[in-house]
C-alpha positions in Angstrom: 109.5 78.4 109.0 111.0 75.3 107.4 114.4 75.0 106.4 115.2 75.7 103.0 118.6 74.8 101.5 119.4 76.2 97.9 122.6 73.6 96.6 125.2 73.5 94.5 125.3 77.2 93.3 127.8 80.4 92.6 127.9 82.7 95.7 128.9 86.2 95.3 129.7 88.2 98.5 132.4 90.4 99.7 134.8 90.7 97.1 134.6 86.3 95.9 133.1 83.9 94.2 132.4 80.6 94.9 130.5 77.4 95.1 128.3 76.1 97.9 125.6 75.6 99.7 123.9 77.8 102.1 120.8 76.9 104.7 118.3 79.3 105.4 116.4 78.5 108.6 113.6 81.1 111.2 114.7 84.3 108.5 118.1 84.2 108.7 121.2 82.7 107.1 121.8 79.6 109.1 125.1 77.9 107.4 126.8 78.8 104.4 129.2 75.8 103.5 130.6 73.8 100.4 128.3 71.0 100.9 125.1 71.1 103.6 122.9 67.8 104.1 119.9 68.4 103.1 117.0 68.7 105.5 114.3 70.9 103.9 113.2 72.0 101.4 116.0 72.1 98.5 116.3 74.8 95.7 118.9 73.4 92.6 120.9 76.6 92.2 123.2 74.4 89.8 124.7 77.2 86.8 123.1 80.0 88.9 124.6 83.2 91.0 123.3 84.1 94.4 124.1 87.1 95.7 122.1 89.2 98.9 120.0 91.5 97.6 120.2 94.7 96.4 119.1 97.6 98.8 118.1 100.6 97.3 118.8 103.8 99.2 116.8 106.3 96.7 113.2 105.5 95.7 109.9 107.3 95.4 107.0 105.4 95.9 104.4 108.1 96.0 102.4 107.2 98.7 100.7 109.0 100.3 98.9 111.7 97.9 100.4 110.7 94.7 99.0 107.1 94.5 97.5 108.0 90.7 101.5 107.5 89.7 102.3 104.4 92.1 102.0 103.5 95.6 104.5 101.4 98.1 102.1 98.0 97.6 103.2 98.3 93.8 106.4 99.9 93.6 107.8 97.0 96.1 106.3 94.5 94.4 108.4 95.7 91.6 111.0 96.1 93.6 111.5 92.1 94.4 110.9 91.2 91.2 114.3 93.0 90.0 116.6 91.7 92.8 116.2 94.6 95.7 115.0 93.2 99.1 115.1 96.8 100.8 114.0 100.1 99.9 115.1 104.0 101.5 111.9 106.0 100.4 112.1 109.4 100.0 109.9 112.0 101.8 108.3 114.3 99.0 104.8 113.0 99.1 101.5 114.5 99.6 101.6 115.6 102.6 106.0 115.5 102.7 107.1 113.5 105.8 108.0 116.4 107.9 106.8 115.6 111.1 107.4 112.4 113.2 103.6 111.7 112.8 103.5 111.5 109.0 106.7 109.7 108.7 105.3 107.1 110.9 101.8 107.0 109.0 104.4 105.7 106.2 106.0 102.6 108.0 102.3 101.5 108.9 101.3 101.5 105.0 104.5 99.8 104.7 104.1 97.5 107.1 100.4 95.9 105.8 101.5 95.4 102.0 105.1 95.2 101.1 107.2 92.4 100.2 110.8 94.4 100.4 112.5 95.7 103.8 111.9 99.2 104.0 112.9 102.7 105.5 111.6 106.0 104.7 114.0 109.2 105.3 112.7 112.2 107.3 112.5 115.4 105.1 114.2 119.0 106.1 112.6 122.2 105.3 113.3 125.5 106.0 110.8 125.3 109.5 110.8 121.7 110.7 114.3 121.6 112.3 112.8 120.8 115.5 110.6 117.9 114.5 114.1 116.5 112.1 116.0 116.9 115.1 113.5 114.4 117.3 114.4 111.4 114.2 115.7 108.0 116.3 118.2 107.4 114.1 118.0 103.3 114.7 114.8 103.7 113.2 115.0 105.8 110.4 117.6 105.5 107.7 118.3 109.3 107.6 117.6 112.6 106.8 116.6 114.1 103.6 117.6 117.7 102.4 116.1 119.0 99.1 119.2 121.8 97.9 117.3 122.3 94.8 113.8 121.8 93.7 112.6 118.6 92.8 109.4 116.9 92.3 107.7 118.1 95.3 107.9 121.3 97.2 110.6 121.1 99.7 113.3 123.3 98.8 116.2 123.9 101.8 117.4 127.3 100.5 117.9 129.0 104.3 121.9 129.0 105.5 120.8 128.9 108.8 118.4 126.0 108.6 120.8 124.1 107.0 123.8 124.8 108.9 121.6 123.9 112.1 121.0 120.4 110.6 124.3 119.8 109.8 125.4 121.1 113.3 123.0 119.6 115.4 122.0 115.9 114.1 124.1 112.9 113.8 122.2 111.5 111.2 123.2 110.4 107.7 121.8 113.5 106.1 121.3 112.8 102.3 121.4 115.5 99.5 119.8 116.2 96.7 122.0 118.6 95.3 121.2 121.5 92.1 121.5 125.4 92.7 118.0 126.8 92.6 119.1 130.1 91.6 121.4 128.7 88.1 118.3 126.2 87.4 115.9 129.0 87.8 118.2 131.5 85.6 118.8 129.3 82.8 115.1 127.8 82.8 113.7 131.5 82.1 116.2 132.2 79.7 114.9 128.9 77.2 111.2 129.8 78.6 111.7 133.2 76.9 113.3 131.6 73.8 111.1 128.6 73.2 108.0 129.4 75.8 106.8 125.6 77.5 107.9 123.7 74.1 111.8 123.9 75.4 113.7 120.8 73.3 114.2 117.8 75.9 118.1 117.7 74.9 118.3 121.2 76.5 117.7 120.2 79.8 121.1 118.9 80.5 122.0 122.8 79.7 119.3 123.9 82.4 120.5 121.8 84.8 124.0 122.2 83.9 126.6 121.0 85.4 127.7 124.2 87.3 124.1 123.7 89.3 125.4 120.5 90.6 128.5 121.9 91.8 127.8 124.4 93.1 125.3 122.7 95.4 127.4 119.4 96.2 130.4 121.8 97.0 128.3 123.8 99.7 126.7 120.3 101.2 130.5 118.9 101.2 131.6 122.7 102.7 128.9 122.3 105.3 129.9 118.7 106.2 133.4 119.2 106.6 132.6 122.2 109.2 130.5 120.1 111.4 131.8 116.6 110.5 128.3 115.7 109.7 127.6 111.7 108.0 126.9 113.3 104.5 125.3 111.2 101.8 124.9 113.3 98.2 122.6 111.5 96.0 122.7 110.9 92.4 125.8 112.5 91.1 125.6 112.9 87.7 129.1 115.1 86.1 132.8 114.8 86.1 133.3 118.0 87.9 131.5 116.8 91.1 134.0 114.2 91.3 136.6 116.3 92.7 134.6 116.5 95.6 135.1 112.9 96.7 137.9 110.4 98.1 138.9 107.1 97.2 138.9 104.5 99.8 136.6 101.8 101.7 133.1 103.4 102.6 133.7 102.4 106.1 136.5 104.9 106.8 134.4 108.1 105.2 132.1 110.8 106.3 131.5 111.9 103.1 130.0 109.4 100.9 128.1 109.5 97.5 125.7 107.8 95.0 125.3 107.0 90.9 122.3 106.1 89.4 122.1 103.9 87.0 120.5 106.1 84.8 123.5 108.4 85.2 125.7 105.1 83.8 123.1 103.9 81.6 122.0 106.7 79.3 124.0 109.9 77.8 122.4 113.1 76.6 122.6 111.4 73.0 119.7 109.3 74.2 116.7 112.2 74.4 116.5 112.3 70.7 115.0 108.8 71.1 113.7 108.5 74.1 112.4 112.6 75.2 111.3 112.7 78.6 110.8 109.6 79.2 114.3 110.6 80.8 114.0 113.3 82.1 114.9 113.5 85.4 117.1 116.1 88.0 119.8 115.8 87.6 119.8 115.6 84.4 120.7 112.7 82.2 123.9 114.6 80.6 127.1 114.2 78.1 129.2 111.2 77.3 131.8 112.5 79.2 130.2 112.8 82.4 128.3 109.5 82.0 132.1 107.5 81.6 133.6 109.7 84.0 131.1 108.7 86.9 130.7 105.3 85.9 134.6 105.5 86.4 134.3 106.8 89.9 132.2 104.1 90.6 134.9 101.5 89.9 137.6 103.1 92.0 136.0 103.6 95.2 135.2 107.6 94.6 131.4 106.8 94.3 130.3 104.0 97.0 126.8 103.2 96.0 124.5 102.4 93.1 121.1 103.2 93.2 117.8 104.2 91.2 116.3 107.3 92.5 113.3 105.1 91.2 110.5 108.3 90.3 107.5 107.4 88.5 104.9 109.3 86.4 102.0 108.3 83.8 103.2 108.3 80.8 100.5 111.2 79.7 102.1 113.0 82.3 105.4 112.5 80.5 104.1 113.4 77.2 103.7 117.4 78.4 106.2 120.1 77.1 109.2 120.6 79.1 107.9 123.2 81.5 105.5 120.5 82.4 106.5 116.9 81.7 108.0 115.9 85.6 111.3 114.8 85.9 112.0 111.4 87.2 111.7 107.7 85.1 110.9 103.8 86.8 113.8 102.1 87.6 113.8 99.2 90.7 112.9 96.6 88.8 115.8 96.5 86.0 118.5 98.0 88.0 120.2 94.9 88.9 119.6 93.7 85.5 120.8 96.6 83.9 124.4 96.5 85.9 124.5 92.7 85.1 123.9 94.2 81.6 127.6 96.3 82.3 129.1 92.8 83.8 128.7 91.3 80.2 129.9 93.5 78.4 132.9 93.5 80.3 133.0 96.8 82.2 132.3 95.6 86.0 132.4 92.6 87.7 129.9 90.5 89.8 131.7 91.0 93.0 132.1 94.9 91.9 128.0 95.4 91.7 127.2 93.1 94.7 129.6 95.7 96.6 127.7 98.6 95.1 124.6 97.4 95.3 124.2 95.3 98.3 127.6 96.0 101.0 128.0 99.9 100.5 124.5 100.7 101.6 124.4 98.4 104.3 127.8 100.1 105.7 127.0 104.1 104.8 123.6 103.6 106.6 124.7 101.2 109.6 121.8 98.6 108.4 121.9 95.6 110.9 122.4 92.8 109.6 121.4 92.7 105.9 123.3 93.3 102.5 125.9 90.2 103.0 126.0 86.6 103.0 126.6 86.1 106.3 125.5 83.1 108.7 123.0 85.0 111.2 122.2 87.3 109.2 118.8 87.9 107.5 118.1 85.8 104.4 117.6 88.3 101.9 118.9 86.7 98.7 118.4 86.8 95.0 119.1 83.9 92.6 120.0 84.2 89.4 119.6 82.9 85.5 123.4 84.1 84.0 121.7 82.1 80.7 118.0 82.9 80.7 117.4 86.5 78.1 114.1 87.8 78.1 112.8 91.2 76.7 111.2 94.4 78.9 108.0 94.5 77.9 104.3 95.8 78.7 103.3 92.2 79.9 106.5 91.8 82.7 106.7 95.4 84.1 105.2 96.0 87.4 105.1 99.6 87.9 101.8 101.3 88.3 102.8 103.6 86.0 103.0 101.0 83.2 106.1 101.7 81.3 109.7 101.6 80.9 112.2 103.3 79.2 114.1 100.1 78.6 110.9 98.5 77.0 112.4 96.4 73.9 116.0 95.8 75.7 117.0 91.9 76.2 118.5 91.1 78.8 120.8 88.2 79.0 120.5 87.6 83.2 116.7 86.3 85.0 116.2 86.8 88.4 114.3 83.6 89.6 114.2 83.6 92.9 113.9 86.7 95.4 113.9 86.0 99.3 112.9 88.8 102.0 113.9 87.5 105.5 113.9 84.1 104.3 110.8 83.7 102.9 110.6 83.3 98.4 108.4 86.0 98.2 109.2 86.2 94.4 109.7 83.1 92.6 110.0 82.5 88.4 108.7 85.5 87.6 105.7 85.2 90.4 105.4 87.8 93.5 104.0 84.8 96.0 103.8 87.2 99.1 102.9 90.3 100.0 104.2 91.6 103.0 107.2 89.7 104.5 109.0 92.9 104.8 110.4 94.2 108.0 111.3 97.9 108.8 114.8 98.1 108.4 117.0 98.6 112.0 120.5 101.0 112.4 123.1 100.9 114.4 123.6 105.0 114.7 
């Protein structure tokens, strides 16, 4: 691979700021200085911000069974057009990746079309202990337990199933975490009130924010009992937060996610948008939406991510009981945090530690998710002075659409490189599958 130096541009990597040079030689980071000759190919990165790219530990790609929605060919595509070099993909497809067999069947797809690194977790359900206890965990980012009902049928409702996993495996085990019994309570109540035509705004009310609790404080319960590496996803209320401890990720058992949805979007934002963002958990009230964004910044909350879900958009024009929950996401969420940055509310060094360290140390990733020399060369440049508009014409989803459709953003990505290699360049996916399967260190 030839030698490709970008020049003269703002790094942003653990915690500073500064400019340099960096050489990127056989996949990997093979200098980072103030000033490199140049031998190779040369990139100008003169006014722009480099930064590794983001890894995303929560997206559904669909595939296999679902592929009318999106599939992992399109979805990572998308993917390294917004910044995000590596993708954890969840395991409620058609069939769910419950067995060693079918999880593997997912890493071959993977491995013949997609741009971005990528990992796919194992899912639990309440027979398959057996199989989720043969996982390698250097291969596999980690497990996946449904506590409530999502999109997908793999509900972990059993005490004993669960508190086997969280006995037995020393995998990261990740969470999805609602109370089936409140969400099933409080759906039939508004069924029997408004039938399948339930108002959208009422489904932070379904599922409220006791759900969450109630489930994140059992998974939290469970860990503490077995000191088990326990990941809860997308937390979503104020309440939850009591749950957590401040401090550097690399000193906790017990780590958590925010979506950017959850910072992005209050329950104010239904009467425009419906359920287009509707998702679980649910999109919910101002003071849960500042509250978590809050956690973010002081170390309760180690990682952003997308929980990236999508649907056709006929599927989200249903009634409640039947639109699905869930709303595209990978491509703008490094967009839509540079969005906080200039407005004020987070700095550069702030999301590149949320977006690019944290997952890399709560997951043991080998060496990705810094700028580090030896490392792999996964890197995103970008345009601080370049808006543009979301819009039909530039999304890459299958699905087509975006809830942000009509927002300008003020930063470009330009450049996106996978293991050294531009596979997006100026708004251009120029390869297709320079991805690698992502390696742990246990």
């Amino acid at each position: 691979m030839e030698r490709t130096i970008i020049k003269n541009t703002r790094i942003i990597n653990e915690g500073k700021s500064f400019y340099g040079d960096i050489a990127i030689k056989n996949g990997r980071i093979e200098r980072v200085d103030a000033q490199i000759d140049s031998q190779g190919q040369e990139i100008d990165g003169e006014g722009k911000w480099l930064m590794p790219g983001v890894i995303d530990d929560q997206v559904h790609f669909r595939e296999p069974g679902l592929t009318h929605k999106a599939n992992i060919a399109t979805e990572s595509r998308a993917a390294v057009a917004g910044g995000t070099t590596s993708f954890m993909e969840m395991p409620n497809t058609k069939p769910a990746a419950l067995t060693q067999e079918l999880l593997e069947q997912k890493y071959a797809i993977a491995a013949q079309c997609s741009p971005a690194n990528y990992s796919f977790f194992m899912g639990a359900s309440n027979e398959n202990i057996e199989e989720v206890l043969k996982t390698d965990k250097t291969k596999v980012c980690g497990i996946k337990i449904f506590m409530g009902s999502s999109t997908g049928n793999m509900l972990v409702d059993d005490r004993t199933t669960l508190e086997g996993i969280f006995s037995k495996s020393d995998m990261l085990i990740a969470t999805h975490c609602e109370d089936e019994a409140t969400v099933r309570a409080n759906t039939a109540a508004y069924v029997e009130k408004y039938g399948d035509d339930i108002p959208v705004e009422l489904h932070p009310i379904i599922r409220d924010v006791d759900a969450c609790y109630k489930s994140s404080s059992l998974a939290v319960e469970l860990a503490k009992k077995h000191r088990s590496r326990l990941h809860i996803l997308h937390i979503s209320t104020a309440k939850e937060l009591e749950l957590f401890e401040q401090g550097p990720i690399a000193d906790k058992h017990i780590t958590s996610e925010v979506c950017v949805h959850h910072m992005y979007f209050n329950a104010d934002d239904y009467a425009q948008l419906g359920t287009k963002i509707k998702c679980n958990p649910a999109i919910k009230a101002e003071e849960n939406r500042a509250a978590v964004f809050q956690a973010m910044l002081d170390d309760r909350i180690d990682i952003i991510a997308t929980d990236h879900a999508p649907h056709l958009m006929d599927e989200k024009n249903n009634p409640y009981t039947k639109a699905p929950s869930g709303l595209p996401l990978v491509q703008h969420s490094l967009n839509m945090m540079m969005d906080f940055h200039s407005q004020g509310a987070i700095s550069m060094e702030k999301v590149v530690e949320k977006m690019c360290h944290a997952p890399a140390e709560c997951f043991h990733i080998n060496e990705r998710g810094y700028i580090r020399e030896g490392y792999f060369a996964d890197l995103v440049l970008v345009d601080p002075n370049a808006p543009w508009t979301v819009a039909p014409s530039n999304i890459l989803y299958k699905c087509g659409w975006s809830p942000l459709e009509g927002k300008e953003f003020k930063h470009k990505i330009l450049y996106t490189f996978v293991n050294g290699f531009p596979v997006y360049q100026e708004g251009r996916i120029i390869a297709d599958a320079f991805g690698r399967r992502m390696e742990f260190h246990g």
